[in-house]
C-alpha positions in Angstrom: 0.0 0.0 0.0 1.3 3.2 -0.6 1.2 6.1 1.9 -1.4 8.0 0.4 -3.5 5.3 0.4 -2.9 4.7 4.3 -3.4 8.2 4.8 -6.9 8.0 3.0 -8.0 5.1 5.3 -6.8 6.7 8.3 -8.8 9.7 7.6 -12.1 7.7 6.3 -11.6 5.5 9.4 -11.8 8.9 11.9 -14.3 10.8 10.0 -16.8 7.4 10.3 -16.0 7.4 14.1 -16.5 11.2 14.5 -19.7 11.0 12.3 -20.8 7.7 14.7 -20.3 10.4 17.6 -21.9 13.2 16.1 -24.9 10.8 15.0 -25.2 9.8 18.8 -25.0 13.2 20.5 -27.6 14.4 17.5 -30.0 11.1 18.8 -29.8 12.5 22.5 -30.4 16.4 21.6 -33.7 15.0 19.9 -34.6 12.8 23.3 -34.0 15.6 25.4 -35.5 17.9 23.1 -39.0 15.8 23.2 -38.6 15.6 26.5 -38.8 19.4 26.9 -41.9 19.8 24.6 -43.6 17.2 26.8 -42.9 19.4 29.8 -44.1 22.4 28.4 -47.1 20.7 26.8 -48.3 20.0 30.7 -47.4 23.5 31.4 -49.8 25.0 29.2 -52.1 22.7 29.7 -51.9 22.9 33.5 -52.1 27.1 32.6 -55.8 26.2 30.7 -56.9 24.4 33.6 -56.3 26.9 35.9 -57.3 29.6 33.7 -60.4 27.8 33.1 -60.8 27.8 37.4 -60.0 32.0 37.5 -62.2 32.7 34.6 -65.5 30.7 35.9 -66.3 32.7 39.5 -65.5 35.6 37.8 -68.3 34.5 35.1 -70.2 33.8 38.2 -69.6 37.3 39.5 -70.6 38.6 36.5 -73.9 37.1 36.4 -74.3 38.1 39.9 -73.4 41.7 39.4 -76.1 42.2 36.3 -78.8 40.4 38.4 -78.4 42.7 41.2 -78.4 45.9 38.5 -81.6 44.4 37.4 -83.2 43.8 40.6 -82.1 47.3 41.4 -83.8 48.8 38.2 -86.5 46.6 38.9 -87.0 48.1 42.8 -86.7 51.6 41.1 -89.6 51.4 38.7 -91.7 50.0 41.3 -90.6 52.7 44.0 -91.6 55.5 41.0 -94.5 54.1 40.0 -95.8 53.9 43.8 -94.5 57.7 44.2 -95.8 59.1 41.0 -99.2 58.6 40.7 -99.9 60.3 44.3 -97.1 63.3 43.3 -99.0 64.0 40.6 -102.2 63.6 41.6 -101.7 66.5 43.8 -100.2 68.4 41.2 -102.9 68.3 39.3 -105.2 69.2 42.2 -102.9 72.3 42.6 -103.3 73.3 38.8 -107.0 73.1 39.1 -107.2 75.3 42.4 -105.2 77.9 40.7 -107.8 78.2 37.8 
C-alpha cells in the first residue's frame, strides 16, 4: 500500500467514528428535546386548567353583578310608579285650584 492510500483510510476511518459520535450526541439532543416539549405541553395545559378555574367565578360574579343591576332597576320602577301617581295627583289638584 502506498502512503497515500494509508493516509486516506486513516482519515475515512476517523471521520466514520467522529460521524458515529456526532450521530449519537444528535440522537440525545432530539430525546432531550421531546422531552422538553412534553414538559411544556403540561405547562400550558396545567395554565388552561387553571385559567379555566380563575375565569368561571369571575363569570359567576358577572352574572351576579347584572342580576343585582336588574333587581335594582327593577326596585326603582316599582318605587316610582308607587310615588308618582300620588305626586302627581296632587299636582294636578294644585293646577286646578289655581284656575
Amino acid at each position: 500500500m502506498d502512503t497515500a492510500q494509508i493516509l486516506l483510510l486513516v482519515v475515512v476511518i476517523v471521520l466514520t467514528f467522529l460521524l458515529l459520535v456526532l450521530g449519537i450526541q444528535v440522537f440525545f439532543i432530539l430525546k432531550e428535546f421531546k422531552d422538553t416539549i412534553a414538559k411544556l405541553n403540561k405547562v400550558l395545559d396545567d395554565a388552561g386548567v387553571i385559567s379555566e378555574s380563575v375565569s368561571s367565578p369571575i363569570a359567576s360574579l358577572s352574572t351576579i353583578v347584572t342580576g343585582v343591576k336588574t333587581g335594582l332597576s327593577l326596585a326603582s320602577l316599582l318605587r316610582g310608579k308607587k310615588t308618582r301617581p300620588a305626586g302627581s295627583g296632587q299636582k294636578r289638584e294644585e293646577k286646578n285650584g289655581e284656575e
